[in-house]
C-alpha positions in Angstrom: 0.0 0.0 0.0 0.9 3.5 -0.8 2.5 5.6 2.2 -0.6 7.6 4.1 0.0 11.1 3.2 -1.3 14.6 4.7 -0.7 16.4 1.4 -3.5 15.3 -1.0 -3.8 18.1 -3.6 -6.2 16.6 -6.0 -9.2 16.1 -3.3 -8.3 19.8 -1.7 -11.0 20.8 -3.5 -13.5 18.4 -3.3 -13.2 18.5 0.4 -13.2 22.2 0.6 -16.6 21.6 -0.9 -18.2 18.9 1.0 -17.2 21.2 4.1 -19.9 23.5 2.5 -22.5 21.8 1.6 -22.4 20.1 5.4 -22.7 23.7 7.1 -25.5 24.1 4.7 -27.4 21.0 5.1 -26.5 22.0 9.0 -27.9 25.0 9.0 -31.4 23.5 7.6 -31.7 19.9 9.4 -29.9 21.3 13.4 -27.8 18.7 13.5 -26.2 15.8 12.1 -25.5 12.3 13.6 -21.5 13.3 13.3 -22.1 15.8 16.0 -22.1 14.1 19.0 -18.6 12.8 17.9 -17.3 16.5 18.5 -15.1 17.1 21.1 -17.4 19.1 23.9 -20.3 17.5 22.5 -21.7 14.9 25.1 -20.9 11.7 22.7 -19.7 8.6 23.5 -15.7 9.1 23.2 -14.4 10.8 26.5 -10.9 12.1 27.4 -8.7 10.3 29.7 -8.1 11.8 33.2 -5.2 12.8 32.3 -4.2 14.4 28.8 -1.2 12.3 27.7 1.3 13.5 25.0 0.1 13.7 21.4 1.4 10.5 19.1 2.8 11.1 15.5 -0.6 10.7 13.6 1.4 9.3 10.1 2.7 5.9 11.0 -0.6 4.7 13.2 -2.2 5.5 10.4 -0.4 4.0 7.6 -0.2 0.6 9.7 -3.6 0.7 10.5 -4.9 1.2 6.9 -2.2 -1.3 5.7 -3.9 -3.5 8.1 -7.6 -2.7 7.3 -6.4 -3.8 3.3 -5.5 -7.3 4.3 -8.6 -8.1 6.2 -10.7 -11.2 5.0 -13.7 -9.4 6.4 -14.8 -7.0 8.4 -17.9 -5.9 10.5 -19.3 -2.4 10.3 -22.1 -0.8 12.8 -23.2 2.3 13.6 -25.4 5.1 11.5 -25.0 6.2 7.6 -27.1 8.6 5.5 -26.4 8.2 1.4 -25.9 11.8 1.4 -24.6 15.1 3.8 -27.7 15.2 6.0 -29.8 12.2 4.7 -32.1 10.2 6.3 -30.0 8.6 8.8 -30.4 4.5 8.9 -29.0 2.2 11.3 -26.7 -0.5 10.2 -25.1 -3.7 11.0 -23.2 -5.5 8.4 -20.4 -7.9 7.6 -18.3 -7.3 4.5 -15.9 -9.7 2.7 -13.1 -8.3 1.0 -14.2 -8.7 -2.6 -17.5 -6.8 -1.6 -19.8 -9.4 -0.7 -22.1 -8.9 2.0 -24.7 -9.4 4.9 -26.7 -7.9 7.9 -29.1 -5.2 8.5 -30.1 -1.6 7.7 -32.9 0.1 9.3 -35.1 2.8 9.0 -37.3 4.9 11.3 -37.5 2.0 13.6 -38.0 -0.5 10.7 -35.3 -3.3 9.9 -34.7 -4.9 7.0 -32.1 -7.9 6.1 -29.7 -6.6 3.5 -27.2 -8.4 1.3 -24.6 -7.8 -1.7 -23.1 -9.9 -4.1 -21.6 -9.6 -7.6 -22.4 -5.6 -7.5 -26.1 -6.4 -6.9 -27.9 -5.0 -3.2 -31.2 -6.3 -2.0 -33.2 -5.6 0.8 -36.1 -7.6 3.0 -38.3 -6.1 4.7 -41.6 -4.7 5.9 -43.9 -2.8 3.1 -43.5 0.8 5.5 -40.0 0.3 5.1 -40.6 0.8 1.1 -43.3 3.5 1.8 -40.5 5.8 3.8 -38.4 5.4 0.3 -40.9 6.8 -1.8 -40.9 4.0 -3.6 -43.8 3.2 -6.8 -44.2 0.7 -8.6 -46.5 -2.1 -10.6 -45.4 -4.6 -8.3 -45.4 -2.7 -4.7 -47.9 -5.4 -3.6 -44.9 -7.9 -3.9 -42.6 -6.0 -1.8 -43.5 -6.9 2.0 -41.1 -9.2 3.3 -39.7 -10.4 0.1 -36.3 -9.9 -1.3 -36.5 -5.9 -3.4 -33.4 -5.1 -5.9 -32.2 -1.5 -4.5 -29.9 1.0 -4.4 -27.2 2.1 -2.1 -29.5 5.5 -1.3 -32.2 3.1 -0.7 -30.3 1.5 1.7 -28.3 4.2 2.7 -25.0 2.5 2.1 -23.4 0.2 -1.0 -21.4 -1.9 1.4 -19.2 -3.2 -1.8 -18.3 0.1 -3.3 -17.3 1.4 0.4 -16.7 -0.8 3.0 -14.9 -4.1 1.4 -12.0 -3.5 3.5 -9.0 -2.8 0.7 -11.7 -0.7 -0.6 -12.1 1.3 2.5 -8.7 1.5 3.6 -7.9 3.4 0.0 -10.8 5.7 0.5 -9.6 6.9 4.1 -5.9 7.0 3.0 -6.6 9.4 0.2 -8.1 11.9 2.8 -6.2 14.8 4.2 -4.8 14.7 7.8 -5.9 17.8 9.7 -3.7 17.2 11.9 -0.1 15.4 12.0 -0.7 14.6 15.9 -3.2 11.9 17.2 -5.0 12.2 20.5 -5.2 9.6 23.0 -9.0 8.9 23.9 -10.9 7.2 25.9 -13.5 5.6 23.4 -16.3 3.2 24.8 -14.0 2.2 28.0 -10.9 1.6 25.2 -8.0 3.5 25.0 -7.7 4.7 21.4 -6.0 7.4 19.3 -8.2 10.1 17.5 -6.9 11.3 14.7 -8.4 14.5 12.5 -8.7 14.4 8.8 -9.6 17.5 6.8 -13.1 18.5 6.7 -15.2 19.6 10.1 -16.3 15.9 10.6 -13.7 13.5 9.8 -12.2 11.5 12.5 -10.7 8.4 13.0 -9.8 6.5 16.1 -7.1 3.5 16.4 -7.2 1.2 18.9 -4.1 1.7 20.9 -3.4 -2.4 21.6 -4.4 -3.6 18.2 -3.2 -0.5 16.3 -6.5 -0.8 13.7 -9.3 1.0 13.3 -11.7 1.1 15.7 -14.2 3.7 14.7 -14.8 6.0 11.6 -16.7 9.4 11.6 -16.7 10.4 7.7 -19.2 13.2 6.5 -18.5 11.9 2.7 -17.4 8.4 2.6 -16.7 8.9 -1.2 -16.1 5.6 -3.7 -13.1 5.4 -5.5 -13.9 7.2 -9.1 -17.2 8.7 -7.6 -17.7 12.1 -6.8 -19.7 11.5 -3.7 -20.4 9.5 -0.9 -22.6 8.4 2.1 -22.0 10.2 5.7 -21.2 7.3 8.2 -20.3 6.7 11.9 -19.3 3.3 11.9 -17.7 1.1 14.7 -15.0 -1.3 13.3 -13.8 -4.7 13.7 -11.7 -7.4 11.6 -13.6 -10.7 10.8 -11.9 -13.9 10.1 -12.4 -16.0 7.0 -15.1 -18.4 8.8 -16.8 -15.3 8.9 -16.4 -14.6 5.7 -17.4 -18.4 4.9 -20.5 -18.0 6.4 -21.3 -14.5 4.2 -20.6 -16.4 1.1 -23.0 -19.6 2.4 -25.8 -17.1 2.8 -25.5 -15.3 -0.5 -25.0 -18.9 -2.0 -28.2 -19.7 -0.4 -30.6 -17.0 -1.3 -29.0 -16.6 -5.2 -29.9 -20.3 -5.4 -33.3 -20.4 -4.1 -34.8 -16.6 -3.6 -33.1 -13.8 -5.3 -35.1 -15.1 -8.6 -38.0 -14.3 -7.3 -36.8 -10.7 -6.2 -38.9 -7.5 -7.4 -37.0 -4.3 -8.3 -37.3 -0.9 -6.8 -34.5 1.2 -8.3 -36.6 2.7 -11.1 -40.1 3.6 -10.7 -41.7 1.6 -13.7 -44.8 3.0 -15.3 -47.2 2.8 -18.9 -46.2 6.1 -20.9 -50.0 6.9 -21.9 -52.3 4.1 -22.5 -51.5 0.5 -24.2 -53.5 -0.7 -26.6 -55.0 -4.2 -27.9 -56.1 -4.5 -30.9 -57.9 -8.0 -32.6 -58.4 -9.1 -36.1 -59.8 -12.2 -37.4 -59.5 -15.4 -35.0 -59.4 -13.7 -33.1 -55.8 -13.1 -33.3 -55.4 -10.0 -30.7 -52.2 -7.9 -29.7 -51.5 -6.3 -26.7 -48.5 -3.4 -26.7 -47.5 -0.5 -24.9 -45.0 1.6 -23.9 -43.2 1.6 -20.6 -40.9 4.1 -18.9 -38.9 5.3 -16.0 -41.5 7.1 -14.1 -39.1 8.3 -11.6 -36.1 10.0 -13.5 -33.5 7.3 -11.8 -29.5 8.2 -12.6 -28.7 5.0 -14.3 -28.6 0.7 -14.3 -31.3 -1.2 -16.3 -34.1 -3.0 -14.5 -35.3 -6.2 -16.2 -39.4 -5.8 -16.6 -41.7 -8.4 -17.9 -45.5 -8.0 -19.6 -48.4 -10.5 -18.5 -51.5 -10.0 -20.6 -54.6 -11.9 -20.4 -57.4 -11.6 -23.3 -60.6 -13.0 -22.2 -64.5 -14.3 -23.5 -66.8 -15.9 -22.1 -67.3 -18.3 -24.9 -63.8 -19.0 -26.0 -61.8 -18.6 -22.6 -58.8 -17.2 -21.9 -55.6 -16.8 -23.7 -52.5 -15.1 -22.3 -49.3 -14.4 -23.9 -46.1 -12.2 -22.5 -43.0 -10.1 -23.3 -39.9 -8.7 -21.4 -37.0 -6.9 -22.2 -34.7 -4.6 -20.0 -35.5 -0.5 -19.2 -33.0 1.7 -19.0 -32.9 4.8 -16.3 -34.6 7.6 -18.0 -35.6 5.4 -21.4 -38.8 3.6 -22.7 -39.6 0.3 -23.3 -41.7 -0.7 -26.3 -43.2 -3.8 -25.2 -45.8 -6.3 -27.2 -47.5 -10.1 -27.7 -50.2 -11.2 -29.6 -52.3 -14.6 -29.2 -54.8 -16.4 -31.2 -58.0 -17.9 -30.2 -58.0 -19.8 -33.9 -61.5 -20.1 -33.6 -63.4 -21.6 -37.0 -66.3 -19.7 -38.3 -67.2 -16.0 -39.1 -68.9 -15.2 -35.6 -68.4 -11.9 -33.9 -66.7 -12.0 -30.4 -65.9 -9.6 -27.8 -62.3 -9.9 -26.1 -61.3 -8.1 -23.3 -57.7 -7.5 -22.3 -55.9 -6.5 -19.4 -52.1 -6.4 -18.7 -49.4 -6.3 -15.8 -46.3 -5.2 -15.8 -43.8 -6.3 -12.7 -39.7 -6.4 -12.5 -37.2 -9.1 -11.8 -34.4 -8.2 -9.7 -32.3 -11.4 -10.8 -32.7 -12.7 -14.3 -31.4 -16.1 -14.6 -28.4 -15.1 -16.8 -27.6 -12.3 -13.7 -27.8 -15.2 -11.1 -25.1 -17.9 -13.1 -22.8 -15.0 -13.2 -23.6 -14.3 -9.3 -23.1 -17.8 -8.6 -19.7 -17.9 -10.3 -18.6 -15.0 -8.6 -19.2 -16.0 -5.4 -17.3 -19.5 -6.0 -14.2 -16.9 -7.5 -14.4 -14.4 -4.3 -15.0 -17.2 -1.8 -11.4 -19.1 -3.4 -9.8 -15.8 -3.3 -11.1 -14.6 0.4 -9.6 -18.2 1.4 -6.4 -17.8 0.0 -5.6 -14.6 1.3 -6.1 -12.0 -1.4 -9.0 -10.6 -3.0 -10.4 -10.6 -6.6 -8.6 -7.0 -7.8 -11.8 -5.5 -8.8 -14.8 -5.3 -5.9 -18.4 -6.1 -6.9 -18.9 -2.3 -6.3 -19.3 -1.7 -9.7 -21.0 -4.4 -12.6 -21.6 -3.9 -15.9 -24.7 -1.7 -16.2 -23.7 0.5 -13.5 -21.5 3.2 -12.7 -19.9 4.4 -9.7 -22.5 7.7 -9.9 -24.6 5.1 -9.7 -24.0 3.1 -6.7 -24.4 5.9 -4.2 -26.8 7.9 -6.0 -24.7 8.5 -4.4 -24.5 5.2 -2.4 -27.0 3.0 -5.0 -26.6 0.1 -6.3 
């Protein structure tokens, strides 16, 4: 790993920035969950009795980070927001190195499970928990309690494109140190070392026996390539590679048996006008339509399928279907026909009626998944991870995963 530097030029300004914007959202919201991590503010951290010498910040830092890369896993708790002065959502996760991941996010009091895999979130949990998001869609009906495709600002957090540990421990060494002396601390009855980075909210504290990091307090945890990032306070802790075993025998689990049958929330899917059926002779009718992003989502593609039934109460029922993929901010042109074949030149009346629902893993999405998770878990076992995270697939771009922390 690179040497931990407190001259970073190229995120000056950026920083210099996000240090704005927090005093504005500041000024609107009151407060922020960073603030009781202030010194004088009545948070959990407390001084020791006696104010011992300030440390050299540099070299606690660069071992801790160099640490922090090589960890098979790790465990993150504590509050994030997907944006300076977001909803703030509690959290409880467990996060291989390649990105892969499982635990719990919740919101307003509502929990949800959440896991990560091959650059893909998904989220469990009670219909109010979708409600709180804003969130509209064909197929609400099928979101309580079932597994929902989201994104990182849905969830507050993309756990792969920030907190796979080598991916975390670049993001906090290419901050700024505020200062080049670290403070010892009394944090949660355990001696640590608070260290300052640039910004009016960025701290760090190393645990003085261990030497890692114990406890981040970041108001932009920015992705690499990204231009912005969720605000966290998260408590730290290494996990082994059973751990890590057990995250890849979950995601195994649920790709094999559940994920199929996910629904997709990360673009609000809706007819543009009316669809339209039409019959001739048969009668031979055709259903099609147009579909669109009714929600003006940033980017990704969200697979949507077409159900159509055309009815008489003479000849029955036929049904017929179509799906294809709709991109964020695009249309859809989507269309099947059937045919009753009926013999003679009688007249019949066929209604029609259509509905349109999403598919958060296609079956092509969940081989790939499935062979990823056999590649990270060989990789997490051997001691290294897969050189590119799951923060990022395909169809998505960094933007993207934190809309700024979306899938």
């Amino acid at each position: 790993m690179a040497p931990v530097s407190h001259i970073r030029g190229r995120r000056s300004g950026r920083w210099a920035l996000a240090a704005a914007g927090a005093a504005l959202a500041l000024g609107a919201t009151g407060c922020s969950f960073l603030d009781d991590l202030r010194p004088g503010s009545g948070g959990e951290q407390e001084p020791t009795p006696e104010a011992a010498e300030p440390v050299d910040a540099v070299p606690l830092l660069e071992d801790a980070l160099a640490d922090l890369a090589e960890y098979p896993a790790l465990t993150a708790s504590g509050q994030v927001a997907a944006s300076v002065g977001g909803d703030v959502r509690d959290t409880s996760l467990t996060v291989t190195d390649a990105g892969a991941a499982n635990g719990t996010v919740s919101a307003n009091g509502i929990e949800g499970d959440l896991v990560s895999a091959d650059g893909k979130l998904f989220i469990r949990a009670e219909e109010d928990f979708w409600l709180d998001q804003g969130v509209f869609g064909p197929d609400f009906d099928d979101f309580d309690e079932n597994w929902v495709r989201a994104t990182g600002a849905q969830a507050g957090i993309n756990p792969a494109s920030t907190l796979a540990p080598p991916v975390l421990a670049e993001i906090l060494g290419g901050l700024e140190l505020d200062s080049e002396e670290a403070t010892e601390e009394n944090l949660d009855d355990v001696l640590t070392y608070r260290i300052d980075l640039a910004g009016e909210r960025n701290q760090m504290w190393i645990n003085a026996e261990s030497g890692q990091v114990q406890r981040i307090a970041i108001e932009e945890l920015v992705p690499p390539e990204a231009e912005s990032g969720p605000q966290v306070r998260l408590d730290l802790a290494q996990a082994d590679t059973a751990a890590a075993g057990e995250v890849y025998d979950t995601l195994t689990g649920l790709a094999e048996e559940e994920l199929t049958g996910s629904r997709d929330a990360r673009i609000e899917v809706a007819w543009d006008g009316q669809p339209a059926m039409n019959c001739e002779p048969g009668p031979d009718c055709t259903w099609s339509g147009t579909v669109r992003d009714a929600g003006g989502a940033s980017s990704g593609t969200v697979a949507v399928q077409m159900a159509v039934t055309f009815s008489n109460d003479t000849l029955g029922n036929q049904e017929c279907s179509d799906s294809g993929g709709l991109e964020a901010g695009g249309t859809l042109e989507m269309s099947c026909s059937a045919n009753y074949d009926s013999v003679g030149d009688e007249t019949y009346t066929i209604d029609g009626s259509a509905q349109l629902s999403t598919r958060g893993l296609t079956s092509g999405e969940q081989e790939e998944m499935l062979a990823a998770l056999d590649e990270q878990r060989a990789a997490t076992a051997s001691g290294g991870s897969e050189e590119e995270t799951e923060g990022t697939e395909g169809s998505e771009s960094p933007e993207e995963t934190e809309e700024t922390g979306g899938d």
